[in-house]
MIMIDREN-803288 format. One record per residue: z, x, y of N, C-alpha, C in turn. Coordinates in nm, 4 decimals, m for minus. Layout:
// MIMIDREN-803288
> n.z;n.x;n.y;ca.z;ca.x;ca.y;c.z;c.x;c.y
> Z;X;Y;Z;X;Y;Z;X;Y
...
// end
This chain:
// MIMIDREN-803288
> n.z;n.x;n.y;ca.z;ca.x;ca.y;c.z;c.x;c.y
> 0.9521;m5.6306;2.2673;0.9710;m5.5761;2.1339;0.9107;m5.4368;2.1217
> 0.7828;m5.4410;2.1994;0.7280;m5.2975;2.1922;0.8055;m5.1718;2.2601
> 0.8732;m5.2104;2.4021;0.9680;m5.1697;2.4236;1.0998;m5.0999;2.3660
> 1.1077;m5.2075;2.3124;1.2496;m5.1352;2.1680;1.1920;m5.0576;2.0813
> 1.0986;m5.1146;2.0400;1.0287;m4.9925;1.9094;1.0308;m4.8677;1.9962
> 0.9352;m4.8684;2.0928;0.9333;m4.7430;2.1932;1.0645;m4.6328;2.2054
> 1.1280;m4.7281;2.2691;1.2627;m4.6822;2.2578;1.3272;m4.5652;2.1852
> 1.3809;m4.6563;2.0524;1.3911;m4.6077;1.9111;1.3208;m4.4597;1.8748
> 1.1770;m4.5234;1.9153;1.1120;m4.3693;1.8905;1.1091;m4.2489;1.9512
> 1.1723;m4.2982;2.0543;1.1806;m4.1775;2.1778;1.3103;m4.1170;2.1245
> 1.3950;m4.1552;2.0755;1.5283;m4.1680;2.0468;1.5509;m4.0350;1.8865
> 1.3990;m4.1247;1.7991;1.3822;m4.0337;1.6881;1.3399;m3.8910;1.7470
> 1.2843;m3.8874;1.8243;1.1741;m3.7762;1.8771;1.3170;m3.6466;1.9255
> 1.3525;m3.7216;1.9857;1.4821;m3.6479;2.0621;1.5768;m3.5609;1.9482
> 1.6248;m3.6606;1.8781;1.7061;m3.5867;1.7252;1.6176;m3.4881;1.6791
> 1.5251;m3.5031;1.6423;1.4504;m3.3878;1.5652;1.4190;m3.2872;1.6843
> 1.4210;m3.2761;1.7881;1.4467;m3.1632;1.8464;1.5776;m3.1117;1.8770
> 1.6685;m3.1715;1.8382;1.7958;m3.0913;1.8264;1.8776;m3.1675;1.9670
> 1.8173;m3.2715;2.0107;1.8979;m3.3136;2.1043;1.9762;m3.4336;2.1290
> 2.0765;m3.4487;2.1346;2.2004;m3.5236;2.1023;2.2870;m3.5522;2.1733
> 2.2061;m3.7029;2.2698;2.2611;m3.7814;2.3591;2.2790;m3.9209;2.3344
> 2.3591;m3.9668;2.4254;2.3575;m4.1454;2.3505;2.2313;m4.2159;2.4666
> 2.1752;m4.2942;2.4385;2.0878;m4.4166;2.4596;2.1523;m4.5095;2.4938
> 2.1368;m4.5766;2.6315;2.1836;m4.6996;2.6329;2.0562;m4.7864;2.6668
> 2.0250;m4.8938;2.5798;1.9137;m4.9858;2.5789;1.9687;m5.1424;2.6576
> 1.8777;m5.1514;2.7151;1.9210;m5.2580;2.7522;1.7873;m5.3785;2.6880
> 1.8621;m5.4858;2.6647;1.7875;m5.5917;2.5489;1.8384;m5.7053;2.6374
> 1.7162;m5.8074;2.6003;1.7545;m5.9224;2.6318;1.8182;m6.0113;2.5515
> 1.9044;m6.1315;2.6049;1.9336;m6.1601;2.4798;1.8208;m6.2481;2.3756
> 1.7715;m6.2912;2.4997;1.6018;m6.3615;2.4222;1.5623;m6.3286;2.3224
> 1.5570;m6.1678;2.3025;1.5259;m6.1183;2.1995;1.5517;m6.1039;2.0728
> 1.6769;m6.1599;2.0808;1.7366;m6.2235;1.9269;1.7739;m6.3306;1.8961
> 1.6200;m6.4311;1.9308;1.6165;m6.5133;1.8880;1.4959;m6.5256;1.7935
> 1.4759;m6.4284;1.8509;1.2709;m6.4007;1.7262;1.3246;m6.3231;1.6083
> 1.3311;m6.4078;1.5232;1.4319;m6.3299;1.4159;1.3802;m6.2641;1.3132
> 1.2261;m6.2867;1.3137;1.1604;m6.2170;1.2029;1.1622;m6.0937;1.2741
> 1.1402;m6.1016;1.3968;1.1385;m5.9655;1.4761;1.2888;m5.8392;1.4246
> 1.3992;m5.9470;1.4668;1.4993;m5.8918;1.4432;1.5327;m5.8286;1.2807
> 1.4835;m5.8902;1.2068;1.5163;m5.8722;1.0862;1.4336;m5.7482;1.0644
> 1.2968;m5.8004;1.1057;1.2305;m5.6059;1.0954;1.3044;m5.5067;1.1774
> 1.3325;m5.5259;1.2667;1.4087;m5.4320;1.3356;1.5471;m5.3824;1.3255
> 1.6426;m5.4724;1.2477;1.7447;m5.4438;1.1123;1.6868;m5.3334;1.0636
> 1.5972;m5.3608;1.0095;1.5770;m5.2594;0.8429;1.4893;m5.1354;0.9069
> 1.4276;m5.1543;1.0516;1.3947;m5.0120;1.0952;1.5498;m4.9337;1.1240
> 1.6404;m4.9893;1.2319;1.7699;m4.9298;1.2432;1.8395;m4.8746;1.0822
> 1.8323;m4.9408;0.9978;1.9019;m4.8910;0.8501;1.7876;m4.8004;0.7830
> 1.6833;m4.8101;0.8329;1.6377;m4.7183;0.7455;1.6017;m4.5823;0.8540
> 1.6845;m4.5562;0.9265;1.6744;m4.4607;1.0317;1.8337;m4.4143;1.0796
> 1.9579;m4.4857;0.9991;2.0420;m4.5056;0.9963;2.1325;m4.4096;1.1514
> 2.0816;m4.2483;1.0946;2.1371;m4.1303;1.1580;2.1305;m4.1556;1.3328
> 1.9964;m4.2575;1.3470;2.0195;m4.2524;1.4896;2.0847;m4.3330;1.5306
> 2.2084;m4.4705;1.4350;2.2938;m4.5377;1.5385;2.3577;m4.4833;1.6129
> 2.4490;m4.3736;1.5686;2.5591;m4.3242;1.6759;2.5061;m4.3276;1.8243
> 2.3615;m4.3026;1.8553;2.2656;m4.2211;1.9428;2.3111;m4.3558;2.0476
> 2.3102;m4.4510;1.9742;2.2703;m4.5841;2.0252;2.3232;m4.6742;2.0720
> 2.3258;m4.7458;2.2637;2.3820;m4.8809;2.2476;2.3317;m4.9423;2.3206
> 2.3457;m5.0528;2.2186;2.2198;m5.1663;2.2943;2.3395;m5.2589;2.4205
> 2.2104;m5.2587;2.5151;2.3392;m5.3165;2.6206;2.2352;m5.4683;2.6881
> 2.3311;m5.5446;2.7158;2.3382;m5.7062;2.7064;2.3878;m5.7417;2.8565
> 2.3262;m5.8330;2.9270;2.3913;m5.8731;3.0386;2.4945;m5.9894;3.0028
> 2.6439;m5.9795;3.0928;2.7684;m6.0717;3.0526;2.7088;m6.1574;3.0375
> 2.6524;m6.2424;3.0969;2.5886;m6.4159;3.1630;2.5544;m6.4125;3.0164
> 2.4144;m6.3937;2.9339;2.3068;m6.3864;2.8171;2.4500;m6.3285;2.7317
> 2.5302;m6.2557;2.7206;2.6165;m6.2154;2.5903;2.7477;m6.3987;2.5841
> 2.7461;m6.4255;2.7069;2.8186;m6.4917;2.6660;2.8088;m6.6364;2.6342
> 2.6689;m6.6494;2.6285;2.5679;m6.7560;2.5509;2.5455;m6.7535;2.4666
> 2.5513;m6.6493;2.3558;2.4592;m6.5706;2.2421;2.5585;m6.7222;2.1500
> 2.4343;m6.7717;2.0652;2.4716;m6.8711;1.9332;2.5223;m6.7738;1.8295
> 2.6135;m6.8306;1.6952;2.6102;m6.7607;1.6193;2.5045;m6.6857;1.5288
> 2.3647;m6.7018;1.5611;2.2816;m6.6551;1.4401;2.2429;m6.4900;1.5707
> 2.2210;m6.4973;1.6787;2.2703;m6.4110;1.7887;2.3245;m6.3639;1.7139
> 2.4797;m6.3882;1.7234;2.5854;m6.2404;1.6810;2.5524;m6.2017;1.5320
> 2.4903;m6.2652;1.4658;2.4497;m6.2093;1.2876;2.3946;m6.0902;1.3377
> 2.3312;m6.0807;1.4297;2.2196;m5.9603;1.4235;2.3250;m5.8817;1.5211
> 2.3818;m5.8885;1.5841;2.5154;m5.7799;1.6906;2.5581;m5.7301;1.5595
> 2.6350;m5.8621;1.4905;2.7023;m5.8030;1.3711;2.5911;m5.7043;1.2978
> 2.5191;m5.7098;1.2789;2.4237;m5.6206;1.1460;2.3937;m5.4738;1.2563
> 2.4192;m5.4516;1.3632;2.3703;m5.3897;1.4008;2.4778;m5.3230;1.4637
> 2.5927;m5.3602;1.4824;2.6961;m5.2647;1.4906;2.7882;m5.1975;1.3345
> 2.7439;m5.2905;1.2453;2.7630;m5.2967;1.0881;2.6988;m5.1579;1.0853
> 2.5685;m5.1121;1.1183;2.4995;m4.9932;1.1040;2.5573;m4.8611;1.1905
> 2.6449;m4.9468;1.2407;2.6622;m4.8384;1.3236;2.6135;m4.8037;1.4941
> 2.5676;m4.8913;1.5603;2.5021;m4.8873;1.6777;2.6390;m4.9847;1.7598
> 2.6664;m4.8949;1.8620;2.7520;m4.9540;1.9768;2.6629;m5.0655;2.0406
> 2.7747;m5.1640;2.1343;2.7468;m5.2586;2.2344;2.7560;m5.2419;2.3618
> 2.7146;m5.2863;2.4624;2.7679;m5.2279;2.5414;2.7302;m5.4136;2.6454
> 2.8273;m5.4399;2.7684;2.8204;m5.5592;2.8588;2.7820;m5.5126;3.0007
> 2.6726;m5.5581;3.0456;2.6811;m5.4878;3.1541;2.6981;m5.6161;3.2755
> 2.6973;m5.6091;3.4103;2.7134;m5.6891;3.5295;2.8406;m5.7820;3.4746
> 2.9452;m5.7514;3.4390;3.0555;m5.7979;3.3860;3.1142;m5.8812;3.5199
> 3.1248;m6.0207;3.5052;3.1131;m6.0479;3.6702;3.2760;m6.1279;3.7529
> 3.3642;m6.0878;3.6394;3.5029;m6.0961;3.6630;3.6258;m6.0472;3.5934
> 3.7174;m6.0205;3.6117;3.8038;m5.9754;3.5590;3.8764;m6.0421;3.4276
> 3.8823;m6.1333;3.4376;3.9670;m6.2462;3.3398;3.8794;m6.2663;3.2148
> 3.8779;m6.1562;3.1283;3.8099;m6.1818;2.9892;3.8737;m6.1516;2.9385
> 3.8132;m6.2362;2.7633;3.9143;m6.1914;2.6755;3.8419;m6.0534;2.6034
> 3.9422;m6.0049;2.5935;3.9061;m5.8471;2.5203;3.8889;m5.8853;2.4334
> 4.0145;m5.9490;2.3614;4.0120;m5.9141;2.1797;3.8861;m5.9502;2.1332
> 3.8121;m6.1120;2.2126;3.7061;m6.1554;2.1862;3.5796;m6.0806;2.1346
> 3.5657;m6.0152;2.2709;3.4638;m5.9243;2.2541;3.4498;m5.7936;2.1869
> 3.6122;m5.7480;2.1943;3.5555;m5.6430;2.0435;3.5537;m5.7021;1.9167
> 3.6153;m5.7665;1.8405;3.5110;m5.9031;1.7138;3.4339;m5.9113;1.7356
> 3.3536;m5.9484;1.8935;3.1903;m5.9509;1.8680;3.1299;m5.7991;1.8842
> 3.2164;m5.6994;1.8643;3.1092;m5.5838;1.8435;3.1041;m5.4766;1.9468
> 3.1586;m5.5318;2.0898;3.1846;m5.5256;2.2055;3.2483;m5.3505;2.2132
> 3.1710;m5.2718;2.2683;3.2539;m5.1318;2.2714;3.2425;m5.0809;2.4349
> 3.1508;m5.1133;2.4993;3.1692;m5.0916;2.6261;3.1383;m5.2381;2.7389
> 3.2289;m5.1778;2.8042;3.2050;m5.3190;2.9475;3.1819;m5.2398;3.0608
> 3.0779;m5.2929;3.1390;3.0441;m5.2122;3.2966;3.0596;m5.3015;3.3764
> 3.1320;m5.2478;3.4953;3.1989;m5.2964;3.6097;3.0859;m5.3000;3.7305
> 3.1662;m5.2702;3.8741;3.0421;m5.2695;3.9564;3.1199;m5.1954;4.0299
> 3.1053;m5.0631;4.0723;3.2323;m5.0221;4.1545;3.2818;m5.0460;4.2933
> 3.1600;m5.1495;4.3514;3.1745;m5.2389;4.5200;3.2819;m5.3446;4.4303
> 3.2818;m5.4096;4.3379;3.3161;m5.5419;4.3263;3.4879;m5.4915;4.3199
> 3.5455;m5.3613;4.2330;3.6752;m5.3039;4.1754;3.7054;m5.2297;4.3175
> 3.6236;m5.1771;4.4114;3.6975;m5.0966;4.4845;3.7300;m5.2017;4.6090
> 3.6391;m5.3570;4.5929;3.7198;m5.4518;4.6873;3.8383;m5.5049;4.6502
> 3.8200;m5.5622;4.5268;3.9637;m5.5564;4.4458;4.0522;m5.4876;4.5179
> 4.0364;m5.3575;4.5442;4.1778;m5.2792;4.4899;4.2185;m5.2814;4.6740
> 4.1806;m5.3658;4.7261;4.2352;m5.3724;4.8694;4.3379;m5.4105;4.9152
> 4.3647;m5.4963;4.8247;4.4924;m5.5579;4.8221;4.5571;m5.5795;4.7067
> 4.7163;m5.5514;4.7170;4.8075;m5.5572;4.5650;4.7409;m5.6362;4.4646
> 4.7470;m5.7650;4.4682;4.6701;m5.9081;4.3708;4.5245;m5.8308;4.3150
> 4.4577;m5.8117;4.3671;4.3512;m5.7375;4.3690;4.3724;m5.6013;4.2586
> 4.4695;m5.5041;4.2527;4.4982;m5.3973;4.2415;4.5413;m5.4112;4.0853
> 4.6520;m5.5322;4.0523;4.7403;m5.5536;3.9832;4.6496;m5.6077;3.8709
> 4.5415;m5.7063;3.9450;4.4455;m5.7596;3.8371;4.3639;m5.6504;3.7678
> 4.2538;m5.5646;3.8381;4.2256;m5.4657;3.7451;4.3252;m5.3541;3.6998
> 4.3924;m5.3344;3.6874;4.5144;m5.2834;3.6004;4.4936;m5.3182;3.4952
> 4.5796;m5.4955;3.4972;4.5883;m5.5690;3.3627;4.3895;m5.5803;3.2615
> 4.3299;m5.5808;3.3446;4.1998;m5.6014;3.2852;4.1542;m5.4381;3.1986
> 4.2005;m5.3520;3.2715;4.2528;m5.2161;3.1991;4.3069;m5.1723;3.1286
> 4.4281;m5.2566;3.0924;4.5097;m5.2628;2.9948;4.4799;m5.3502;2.9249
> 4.4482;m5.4286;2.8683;4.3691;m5.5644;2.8564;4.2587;m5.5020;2.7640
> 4.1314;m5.4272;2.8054;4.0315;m5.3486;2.7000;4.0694;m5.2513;2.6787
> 4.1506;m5.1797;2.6932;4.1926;m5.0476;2.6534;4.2809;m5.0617;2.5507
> 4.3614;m5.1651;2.4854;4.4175;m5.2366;2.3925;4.3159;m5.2914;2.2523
> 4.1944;m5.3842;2.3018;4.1151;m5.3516;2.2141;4.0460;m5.2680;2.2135
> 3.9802;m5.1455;2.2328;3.9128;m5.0460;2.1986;3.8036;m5.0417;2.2765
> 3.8323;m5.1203;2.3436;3.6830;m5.1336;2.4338;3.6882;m4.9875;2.5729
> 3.5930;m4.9569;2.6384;3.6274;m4.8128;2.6883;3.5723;m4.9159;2.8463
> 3.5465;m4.8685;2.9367;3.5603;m4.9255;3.1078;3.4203;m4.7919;3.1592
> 3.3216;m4.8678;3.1918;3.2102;m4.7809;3.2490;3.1855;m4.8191;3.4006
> 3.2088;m4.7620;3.4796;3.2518;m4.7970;3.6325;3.0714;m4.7503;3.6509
> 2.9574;m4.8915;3.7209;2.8315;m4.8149;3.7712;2.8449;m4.8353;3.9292
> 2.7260;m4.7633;3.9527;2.7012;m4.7581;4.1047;2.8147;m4.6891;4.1677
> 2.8784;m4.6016;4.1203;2.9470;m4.5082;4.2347;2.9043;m4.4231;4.3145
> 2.9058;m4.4980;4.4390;2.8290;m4.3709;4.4899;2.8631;m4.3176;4.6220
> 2.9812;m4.3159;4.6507;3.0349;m4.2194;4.7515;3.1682;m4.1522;4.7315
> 3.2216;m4.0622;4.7492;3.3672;m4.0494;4.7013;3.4781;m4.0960;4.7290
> 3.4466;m4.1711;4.8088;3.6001;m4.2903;4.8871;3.6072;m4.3855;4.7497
> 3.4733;m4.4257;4.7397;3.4822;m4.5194;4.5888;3.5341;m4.4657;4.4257
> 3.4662;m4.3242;4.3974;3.5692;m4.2374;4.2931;3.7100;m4.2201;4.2902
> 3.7359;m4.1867;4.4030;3.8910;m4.2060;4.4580;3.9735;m4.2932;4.4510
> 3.9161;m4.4208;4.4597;4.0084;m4.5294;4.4680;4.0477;m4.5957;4.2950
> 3.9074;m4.5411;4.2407;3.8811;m4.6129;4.0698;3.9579;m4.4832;3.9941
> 3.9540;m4.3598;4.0252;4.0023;m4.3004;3.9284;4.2077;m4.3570;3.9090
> 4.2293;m4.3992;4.0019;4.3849;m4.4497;3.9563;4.4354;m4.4952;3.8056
> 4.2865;m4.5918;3.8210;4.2314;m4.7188;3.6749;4.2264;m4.6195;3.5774
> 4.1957;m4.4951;3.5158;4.1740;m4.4241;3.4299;4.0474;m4.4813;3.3743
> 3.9366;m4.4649;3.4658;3.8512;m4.5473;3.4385;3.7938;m4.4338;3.3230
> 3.6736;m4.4611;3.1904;3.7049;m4.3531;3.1113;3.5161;m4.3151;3.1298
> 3.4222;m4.3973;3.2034;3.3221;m4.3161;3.2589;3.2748;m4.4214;3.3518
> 3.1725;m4.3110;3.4462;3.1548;m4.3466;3.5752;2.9711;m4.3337;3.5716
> 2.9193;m4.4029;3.6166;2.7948;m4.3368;3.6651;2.7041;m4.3924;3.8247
> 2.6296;m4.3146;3.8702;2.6241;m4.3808;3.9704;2.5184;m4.2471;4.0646
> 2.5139;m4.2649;4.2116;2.4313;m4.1747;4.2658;2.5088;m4.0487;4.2636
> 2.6618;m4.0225;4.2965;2.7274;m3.9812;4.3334;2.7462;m3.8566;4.2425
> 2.7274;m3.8990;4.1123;2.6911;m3.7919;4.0117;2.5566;m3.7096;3.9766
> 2.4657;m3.7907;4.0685;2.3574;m3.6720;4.0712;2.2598;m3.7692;4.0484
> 2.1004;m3.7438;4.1011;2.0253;m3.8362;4.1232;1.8917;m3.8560;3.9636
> 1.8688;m4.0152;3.9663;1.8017;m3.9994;3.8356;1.6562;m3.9347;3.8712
> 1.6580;m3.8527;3.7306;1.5380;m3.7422;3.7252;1.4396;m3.7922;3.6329
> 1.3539;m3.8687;3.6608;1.2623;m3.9200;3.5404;1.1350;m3.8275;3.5469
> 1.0982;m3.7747;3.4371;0.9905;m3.7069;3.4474;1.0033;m3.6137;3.5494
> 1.0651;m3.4997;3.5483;1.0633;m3.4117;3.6777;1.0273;m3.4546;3.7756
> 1.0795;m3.5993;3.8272;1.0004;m3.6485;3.9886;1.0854;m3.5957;4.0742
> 1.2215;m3.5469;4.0738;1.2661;m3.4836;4.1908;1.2636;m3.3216;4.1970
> 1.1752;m3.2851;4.0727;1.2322;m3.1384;4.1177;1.0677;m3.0806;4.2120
> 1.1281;m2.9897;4.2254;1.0647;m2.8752;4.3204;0.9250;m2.8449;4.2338
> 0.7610;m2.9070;4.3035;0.6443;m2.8853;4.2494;0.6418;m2.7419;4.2698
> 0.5678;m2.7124;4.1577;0.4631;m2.5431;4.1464;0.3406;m2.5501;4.2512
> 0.2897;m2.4519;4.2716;0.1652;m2.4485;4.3686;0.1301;m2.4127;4.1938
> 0.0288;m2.4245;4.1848;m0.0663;m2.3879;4.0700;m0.2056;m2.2357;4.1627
> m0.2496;m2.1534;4.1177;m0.3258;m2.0976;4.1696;m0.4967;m2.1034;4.0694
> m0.5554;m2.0967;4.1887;m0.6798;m2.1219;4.1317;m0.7566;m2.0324;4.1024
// end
């Protein structure tokens, strides 16, 4: 929970300096089951409203597709505000879309080893297609992770996949740990 608050605040911190990126959080679904928690954390998101767009809270398939209905009250209240969803380790092709955008559902992430074995063979090829056509029908958008060589970009961009992330796009920079230290002089 401290985590999310954290979050959030890093999130506020960012807007008021003029900077204007989206957040993707990843939550357990555990976490909305502590509902006094959730309910405070409702009324921090609404009363901070400006930073949903900023925002999407992201859910592993397995835990999203357990969630009870008092679960989706709070998806619902929280895409109600305005804060995207997002599915991540999505671990087959054969879902229902429509489903998941009713539950709130705006992005699904793939695995790009699992789609670029797929696409080895026609059956393979034909299925993510239809699973493409399939969320791209409900509104849902296709986030291809772990790309990370260009034989694998190559093979997914056919899919119109509509974002990618992965090593291949450049390596994560937390806290200036990859760039080039200063000598400092004494």
């Amino acid at each position: 929970h401290l985590l999310l608050l954290h979050a959030m605040d890093a999130i506020r911190n960012d807007a008021r300096r003029g900077q204007s990126m989206g957040y993707f959080i990843n939550v357990a679904a555990k976490s909305l089951t502590d509902t006094l928690f959730m309910s405070d954390f409702l009324e921090f998101v609404r009363s901070h409203r400006d930073l949903c767009r900023r925002v999407v809270f992201e859910f592993q398939y397995d835990d999203f597709m357990g969630i009870t209905p008092a679960q989706q009250k709070i998806i619902d209240g929280l895409t109600h505000l305005g804060c995207f969803i997002s599915i991540d380790n999505v671990s087959h092709l054969h879902i229902n879309a429509d489903a998941m955008a009713e539950s709130g559902v705006n992005f699904l992430k793939f695995d790009a080893k699992k789609l670029v074995e797929l696409c080895k063979s026609d059956e393979g090829t034909l299925q993510v297609s239809r699973m493409k056509s399939s969320i791209d029908r409900a509104g849902i958008q296709l986030i291809v992770e772990k790309i990370e060589n260009n034989f694998a970009l190559k093979e997914l961009l056919d899919f119109e996949i509509d974002y990618g992330e992965g090593f291949l796009f450049g390596k994560p920079d937390v806290e200036v740990a990859y760039r080039r230290k200063r000598k400092v002089a004494a």
